[in-house]
C-alpha positions in Angstrom: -161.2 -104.5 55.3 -158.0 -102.6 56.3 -156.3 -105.2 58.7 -157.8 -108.3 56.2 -156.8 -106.3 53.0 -153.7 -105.3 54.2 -152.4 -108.7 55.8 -153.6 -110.2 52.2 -151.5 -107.4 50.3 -148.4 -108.3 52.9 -148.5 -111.9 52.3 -148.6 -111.2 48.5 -145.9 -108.9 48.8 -144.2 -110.9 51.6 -144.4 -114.5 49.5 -142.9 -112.1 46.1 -139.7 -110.7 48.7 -139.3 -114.6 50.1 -139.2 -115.9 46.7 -136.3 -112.8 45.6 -134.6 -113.4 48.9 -134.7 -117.5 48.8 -132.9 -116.9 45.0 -130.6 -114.2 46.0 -129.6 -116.8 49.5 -128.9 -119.4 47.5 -127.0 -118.0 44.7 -125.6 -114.7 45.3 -125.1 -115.0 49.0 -123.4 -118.4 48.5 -121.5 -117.1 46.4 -120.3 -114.4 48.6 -121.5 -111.2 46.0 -124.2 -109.8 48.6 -124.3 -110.3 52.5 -127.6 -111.3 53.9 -129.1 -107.7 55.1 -128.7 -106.3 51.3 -130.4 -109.4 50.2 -132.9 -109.0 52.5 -133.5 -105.3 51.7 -133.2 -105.4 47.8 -135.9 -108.1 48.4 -138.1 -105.6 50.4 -138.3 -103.2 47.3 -139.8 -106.1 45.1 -142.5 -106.3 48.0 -142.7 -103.0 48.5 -143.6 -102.1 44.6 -146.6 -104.8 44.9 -147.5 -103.7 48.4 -147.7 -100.1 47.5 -150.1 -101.2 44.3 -152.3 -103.2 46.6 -152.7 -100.7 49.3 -153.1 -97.5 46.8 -156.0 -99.4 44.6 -157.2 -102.5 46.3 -156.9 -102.1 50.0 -157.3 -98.6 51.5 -158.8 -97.1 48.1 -158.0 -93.8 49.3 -157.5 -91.3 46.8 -157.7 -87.6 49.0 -153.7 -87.8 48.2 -152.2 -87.1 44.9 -150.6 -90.6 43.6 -147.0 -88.1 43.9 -147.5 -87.7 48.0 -148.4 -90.9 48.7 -145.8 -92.8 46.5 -143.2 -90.2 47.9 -144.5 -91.3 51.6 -144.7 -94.8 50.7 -141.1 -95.0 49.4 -139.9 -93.1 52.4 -142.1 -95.7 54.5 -140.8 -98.8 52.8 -137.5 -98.1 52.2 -137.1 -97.1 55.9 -138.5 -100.7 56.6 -136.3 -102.3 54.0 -133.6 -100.3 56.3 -134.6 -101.5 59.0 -135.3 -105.4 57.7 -132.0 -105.5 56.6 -130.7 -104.5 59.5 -132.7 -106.8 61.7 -132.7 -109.8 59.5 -128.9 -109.3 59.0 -128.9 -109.4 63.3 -131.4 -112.2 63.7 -130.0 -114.3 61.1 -126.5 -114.7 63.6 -128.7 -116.0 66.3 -131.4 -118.0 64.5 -130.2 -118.5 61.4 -131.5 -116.7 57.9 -134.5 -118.3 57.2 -136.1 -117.8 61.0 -134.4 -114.4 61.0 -136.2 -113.3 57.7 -139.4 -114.2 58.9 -139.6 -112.7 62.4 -138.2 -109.5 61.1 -141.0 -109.3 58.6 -143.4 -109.6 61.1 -141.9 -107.2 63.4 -141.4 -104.5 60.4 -145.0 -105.4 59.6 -146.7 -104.9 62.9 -144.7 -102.0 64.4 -144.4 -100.0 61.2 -145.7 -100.9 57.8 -148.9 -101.3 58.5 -149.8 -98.5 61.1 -147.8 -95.7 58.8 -150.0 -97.6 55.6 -152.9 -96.9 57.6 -152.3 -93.6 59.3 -150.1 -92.1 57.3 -149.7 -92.9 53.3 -152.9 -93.9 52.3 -154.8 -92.2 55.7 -155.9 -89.2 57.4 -152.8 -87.5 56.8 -152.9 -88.0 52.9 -156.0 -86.5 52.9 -155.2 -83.4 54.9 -151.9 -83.1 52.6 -154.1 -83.0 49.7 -156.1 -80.2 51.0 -153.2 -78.6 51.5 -151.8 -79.0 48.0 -155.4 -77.8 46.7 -155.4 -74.6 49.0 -152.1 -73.9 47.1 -152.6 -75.0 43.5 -149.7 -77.9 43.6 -151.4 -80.9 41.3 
């Protein structure tokens, strides 16, 4: 279920960011109010709000970490890939153009970091062992 759940949580959450960066592309980069990495990564968050949700309680359905350490993790996670997809969509986008640079940096955020710190990290062994950690000192 993780690789299935999760590629079904990142096209969800993928499909929401497209939509925000389609709009922001057409309107507010046109208009020359926002360059195409900040549209890019203020799209990410959108995704990264519903990704986050889908992981925590659909996905993964790990609870051994406090929702506090994982959201903490996840936001460091995703906003560290919305960094970096700004970054190298805003890169991409000179050489292929915006759309085709949007979508193979997704992919490439996706495969060589989203989804292995999702797995390993947030909502994996790690979470667990933090929250034995926070037991063995009485944090909630």
């Amino acid at each position: 279920m993780d690789v299935s759940g999760s590629s079904v949580a990142s096209f969800v959450a993928t499909a929401s960011d497209g939509l925000v960066y389609a709009a922001f592309v057409h309107t507010l980069v046109a208009w020359g109010l926002l360059s195409v990495g900040v549209s890019a990564g203020l799209a990410a968050v959108v995704g990264g709000v519903i990704h986050y949700s889908m992981c925590r309680f659909w996905v993964f359905r790990r609870f051994d970490a406090s929702l506090r350490w994982s959201a903490l993790t996840y936001f460091a996670m995703s906003g560290s890939a919305a960094v970096g997809h700004g970054l190298l969509t805003e890169w991409l986008a000179g050489i292929v153009g915006a759309g085709w640079g949007w979508g193979a940096s997704k992919g490439l955020i996706w495969i060589l970091w989203t989804y292995p710190l999702s797995r390993y990290v947030v909502f994996g062994g790690l979470a667990g062992k933090n929250a034995e950690e926070e037991a063995e000192h009485g944090v909630a």
